[in-house]
C-alpha positions in Angstrom: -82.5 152.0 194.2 -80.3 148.7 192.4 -84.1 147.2 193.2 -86.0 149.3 191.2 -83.5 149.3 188.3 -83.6 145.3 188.8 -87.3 145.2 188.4 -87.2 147.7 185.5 -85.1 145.7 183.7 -86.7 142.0 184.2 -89.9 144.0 183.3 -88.5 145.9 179.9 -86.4 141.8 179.4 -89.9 140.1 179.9 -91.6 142.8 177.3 -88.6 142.3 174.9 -88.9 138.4 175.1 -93.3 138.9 174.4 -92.8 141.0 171.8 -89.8 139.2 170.0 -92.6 135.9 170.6 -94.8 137.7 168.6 -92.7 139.0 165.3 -91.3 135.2 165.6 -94.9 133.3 165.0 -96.0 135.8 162.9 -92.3 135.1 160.4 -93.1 130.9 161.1 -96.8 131.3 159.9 -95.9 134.0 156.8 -93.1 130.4 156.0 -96.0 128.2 156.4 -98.1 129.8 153.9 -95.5 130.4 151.3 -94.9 126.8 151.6 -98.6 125.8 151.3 -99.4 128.1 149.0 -95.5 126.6 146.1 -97.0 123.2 147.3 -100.7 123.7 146.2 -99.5 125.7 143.1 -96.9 122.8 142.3 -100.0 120.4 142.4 -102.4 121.9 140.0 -99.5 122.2 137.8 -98.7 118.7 137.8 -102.7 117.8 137.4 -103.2 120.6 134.3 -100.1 118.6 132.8 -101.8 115.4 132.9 -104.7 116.9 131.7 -103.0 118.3 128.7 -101.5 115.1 127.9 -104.6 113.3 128.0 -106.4 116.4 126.0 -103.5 116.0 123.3 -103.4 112.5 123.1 -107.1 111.8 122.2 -107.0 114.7 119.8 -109.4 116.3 121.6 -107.8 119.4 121.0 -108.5 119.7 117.4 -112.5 119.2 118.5 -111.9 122.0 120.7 -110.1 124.3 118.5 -113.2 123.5 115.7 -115.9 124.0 118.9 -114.2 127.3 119.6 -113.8 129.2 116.0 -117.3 128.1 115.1 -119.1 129.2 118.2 -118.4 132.4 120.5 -119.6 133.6 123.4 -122.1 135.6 121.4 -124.1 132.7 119.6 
C-alpha cells in the first residue's frame, strides 16, 4: 500500500514540476516581450526626436504648416 501512495505522489510531484515549467516560460517570455516591446518604443522615440530637431532647425516646419492649410486631403 506505502508503494502505491509513493508512486502517486512522485507522479502528482512530476505533474506539479511540468506544469509549474510551463506557467514559468510562459511569465519569462510575457518579460521578454514587455522588454522588447519599452526597448523598440524607446527607439522610435529617440529617432522622431532627431527628426523633429532636424524638421525645426531647417524651418521646414513653417513649409509644412503653409503645405498643409493650403492643400487638404480633398484637393
Amino acid at each position: 500500500m506505502t508503494k502505491i501512495y509513493f508512486t502517486c505522489a512522485v507522479i502528482a510531484i512530476i505533474i506539479g514540476a511540468y506544469f509549474f515549467g510551463i506557467a514559468r516560460g510562459r511569465e519569462i517570455c510575457t518579460r521578454d516581450i514587455a522588454i522588447q516591446t519599452t526597448q523598440n518604443s524607446q527607439q522610435q522615440n529617440k529617432i522622431k526626436g532627431k527628426i523633429n530637431v532636424e524638421i525645426y532647425r531647417t524651418s521646414t516646419s513653417d513649409i509644412r504648416d503653409i503645405l498643409r492649410t493650403k492643400y487638404t486631403i480633398a484637393d
